[in-house]
N, C-alpha and C positions, 0 to 999 in steps of 0.2 A: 504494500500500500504506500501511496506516495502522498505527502502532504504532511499536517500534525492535526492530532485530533485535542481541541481542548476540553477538559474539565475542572468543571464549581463542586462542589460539592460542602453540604453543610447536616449535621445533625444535630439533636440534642434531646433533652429530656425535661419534664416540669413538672414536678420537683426533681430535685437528682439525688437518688436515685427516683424514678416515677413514670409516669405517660410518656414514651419517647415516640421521636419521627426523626426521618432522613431524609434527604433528596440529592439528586445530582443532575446535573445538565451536561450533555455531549455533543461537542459543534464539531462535523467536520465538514470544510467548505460549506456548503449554504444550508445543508442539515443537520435537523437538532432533535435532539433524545432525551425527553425528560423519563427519571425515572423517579419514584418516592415509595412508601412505607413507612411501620408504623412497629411498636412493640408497648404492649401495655407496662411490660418490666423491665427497664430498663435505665441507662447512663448514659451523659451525657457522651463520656466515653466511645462507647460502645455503638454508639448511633453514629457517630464520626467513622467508626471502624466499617458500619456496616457502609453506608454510604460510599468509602473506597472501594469496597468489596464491589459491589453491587455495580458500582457503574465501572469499572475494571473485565468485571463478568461479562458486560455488553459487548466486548471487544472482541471479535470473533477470531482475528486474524494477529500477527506482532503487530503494533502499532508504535508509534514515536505521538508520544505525549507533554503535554503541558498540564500538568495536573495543579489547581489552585483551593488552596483549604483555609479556613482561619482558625484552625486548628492546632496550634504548634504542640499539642501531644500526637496530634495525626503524621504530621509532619518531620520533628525530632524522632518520632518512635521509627518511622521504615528508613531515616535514613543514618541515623544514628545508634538508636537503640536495639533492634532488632537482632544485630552480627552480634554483641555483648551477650543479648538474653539468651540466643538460641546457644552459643559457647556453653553458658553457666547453666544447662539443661532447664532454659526459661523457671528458672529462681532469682531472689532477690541475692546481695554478697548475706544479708542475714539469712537468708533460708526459706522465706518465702515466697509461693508462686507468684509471677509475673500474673499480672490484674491483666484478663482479656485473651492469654493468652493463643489461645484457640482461634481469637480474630484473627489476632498477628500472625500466627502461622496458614492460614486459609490468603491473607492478605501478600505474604510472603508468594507464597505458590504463584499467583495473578502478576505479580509485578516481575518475573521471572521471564515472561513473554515478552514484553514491552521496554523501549527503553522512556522513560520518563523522568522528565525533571518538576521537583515537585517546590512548587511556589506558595508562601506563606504572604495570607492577606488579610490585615488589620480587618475585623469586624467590625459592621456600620461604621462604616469610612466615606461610605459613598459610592464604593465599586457597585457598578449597578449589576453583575452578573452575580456577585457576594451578595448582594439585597435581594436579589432575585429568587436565591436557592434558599436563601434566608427562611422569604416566605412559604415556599413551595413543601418545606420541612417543619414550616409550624403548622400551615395546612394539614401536613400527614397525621402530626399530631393530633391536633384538634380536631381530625375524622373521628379518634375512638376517646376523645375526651367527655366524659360523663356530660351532658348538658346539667344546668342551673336548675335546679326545682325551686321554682319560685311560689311559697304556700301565699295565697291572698288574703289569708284571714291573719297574719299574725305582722306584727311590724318587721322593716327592714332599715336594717344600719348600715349605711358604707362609711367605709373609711379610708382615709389616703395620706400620705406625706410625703415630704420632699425635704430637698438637704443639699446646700451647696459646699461641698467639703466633707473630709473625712476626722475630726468632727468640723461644724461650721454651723453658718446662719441653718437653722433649718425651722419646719413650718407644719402643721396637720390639720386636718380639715373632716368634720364627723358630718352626715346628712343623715338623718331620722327621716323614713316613709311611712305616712299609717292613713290608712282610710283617703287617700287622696290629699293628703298637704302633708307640707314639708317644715324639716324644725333642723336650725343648724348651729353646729358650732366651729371654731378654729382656736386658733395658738399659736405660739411661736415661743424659740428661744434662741440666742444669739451663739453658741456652743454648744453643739448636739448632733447627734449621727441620727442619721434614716430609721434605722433600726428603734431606737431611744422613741422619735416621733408614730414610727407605726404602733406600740405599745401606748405611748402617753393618747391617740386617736381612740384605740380603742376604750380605753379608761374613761376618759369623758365622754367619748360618745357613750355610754352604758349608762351614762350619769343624766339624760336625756330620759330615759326610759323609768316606769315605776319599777323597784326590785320587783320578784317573782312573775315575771312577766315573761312570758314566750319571745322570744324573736331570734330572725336570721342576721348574723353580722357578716356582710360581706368583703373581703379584703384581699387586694392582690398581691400582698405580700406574703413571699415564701414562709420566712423567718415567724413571721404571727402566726397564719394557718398552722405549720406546724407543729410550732413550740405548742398551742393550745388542744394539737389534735394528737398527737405523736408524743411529744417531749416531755412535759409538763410532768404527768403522773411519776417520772423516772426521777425526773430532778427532783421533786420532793419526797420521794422516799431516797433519796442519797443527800439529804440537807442542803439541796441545791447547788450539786458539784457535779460535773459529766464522768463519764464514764473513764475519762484519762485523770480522772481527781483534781483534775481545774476549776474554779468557780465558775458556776452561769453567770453570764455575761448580763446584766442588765437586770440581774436578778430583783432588784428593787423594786422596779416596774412589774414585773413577773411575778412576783409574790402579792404584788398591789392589783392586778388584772386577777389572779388567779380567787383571791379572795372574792373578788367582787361579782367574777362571774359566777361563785357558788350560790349567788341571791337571785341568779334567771336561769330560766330554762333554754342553755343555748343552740343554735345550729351554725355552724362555722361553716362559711361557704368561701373554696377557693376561686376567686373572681378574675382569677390572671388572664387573662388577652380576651376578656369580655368586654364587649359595648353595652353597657346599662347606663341610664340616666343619673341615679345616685353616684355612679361611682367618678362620672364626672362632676358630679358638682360638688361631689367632697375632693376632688382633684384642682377645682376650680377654688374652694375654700381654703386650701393648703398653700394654692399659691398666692392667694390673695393679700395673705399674712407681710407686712412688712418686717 
């Protein structure tokens, strides 16, 4: 085959580990090959893996490639890591197995036909074929993503923040829905992470609400959902220390959320890449905040 054939390729997962999807796009000369999928259990990891795989597999003939990822575990690992892990019988120099491993050597195999140089590209930078495969892998995702059960009889909370810096000015914004009107709150503080703000959202937003009251609090952040859904139970039965004996992080807040939620009956609803009205306007609230 004469020519180069290029490829996008992007994957991920949401949460990680969680709902993952992949994609890849294959230009040669004036034809193109979208490929995508989906895995309910998965990492981000791993969805970067499949997606080499996957559009490498297209490749029916040797090819000479331009492979582009934004990936630098996709990246660093087949050109770097790969001769190392396979030497040390894909173990770590401690003794434990190489994470994925099975990809890497399926992945190995494919790149074996092809000569290919493989190109690292800054995520949302602007590359419109990196935006491209962007979307076309959260698409795959969000095919087997649970839809939103939105109950009509019980009130709904969003919540949002924002943060300029790691810590910095940052800002949170709560919208209460009930019965068709809307009730809102915001905040700010001048030294504070994202994280600090998604927690203090949720806090007052709840302070909106009578205690023992039903409702859904919707929020697109990983870190909240989680901690409230997953994490929570663990840390307080370890005194609020993780599993490596390091303190939970923000525990203040998390000890002050956790309390307060045991006075409503809640439903935590993960609202990440949803378009709902609340979650804009407590989006809208968060940055309203000077």
């Amino acid at each position: 085959m004469t020519g180069t054939v290029i490829i996008y390729s992007d994957g991920g997962a949401d949460p990680n580990p969680g709902i993952g999807g992949w994609a890849a796009i294959l230009r040669f000369g004036e034809h193109e090959k979208i490929l995508k999928g989906n895995d309910p259990k998965a990492t981000n990891n791993r969805m970067e893996l499949q997606a080499a795989i996957h559009a490498l597999r297209a490749l029916k003939r040797p090819c000479e490639v331009e492979f582009h990822t934004d990936s630098e575990y996709l990246r660093r690992g087949i050109t770097e890591g790969v001769g190392k892990w396979a030497e040390a019988g894909w173990y770590t120099k401690a003794g434990r197995p190489i994470p994925n491993a099975e990809l890497w050597q399926e992945l190995i195999k494919l790149t074996d036909s092809h000569s290919i140089q493989w190109h690292w590209v800054r995520g949302h930078s602007g590359d419109p074929n990196n935006e491209r495969v962007d979307r076309l892998a959260r698409e795959a995702r969000l095919a087997i993503t649970p839809k939103i059960d939105l109950e009509v009889d019980i009130p709904r909370l969003y919540v949002r923040a924002s943060c300029r810096g790691n810590p910095g000015p940052g800002a949170w914004g709560a919208a209460l829905e009930w019965q068709g009107s809307w009730d809102e709150r915001n905040g700010s503080e001048t030294s504070t992470t994202n994280n600090r703000m998604e927690l203090t959202a949720a806090i007052e937003g709840l302070k909106l609400v009578p205690p023992e009251s039903r409702l859904q609090i919707f929020t697109t952040s990983d870190y909240l959902y989680q901690g409230m859904t997953r994490w929570l139970q663990s840390w307080q039965a370890n005194d609020w220390k993780k599993k490596d004996g390091q303190p939970v992080a923000n525990a203040d807040l998390w000890r002050k959320l956790a309390k307060l939620a045991r006075e409503y009956d809640l439903i935590w609803v993960n609202a990440k890449g949803q378009r709902l009205e609340g979650l804009d306007l407590a989006g809208r609230l968060a940055a309203d905040v000077g």
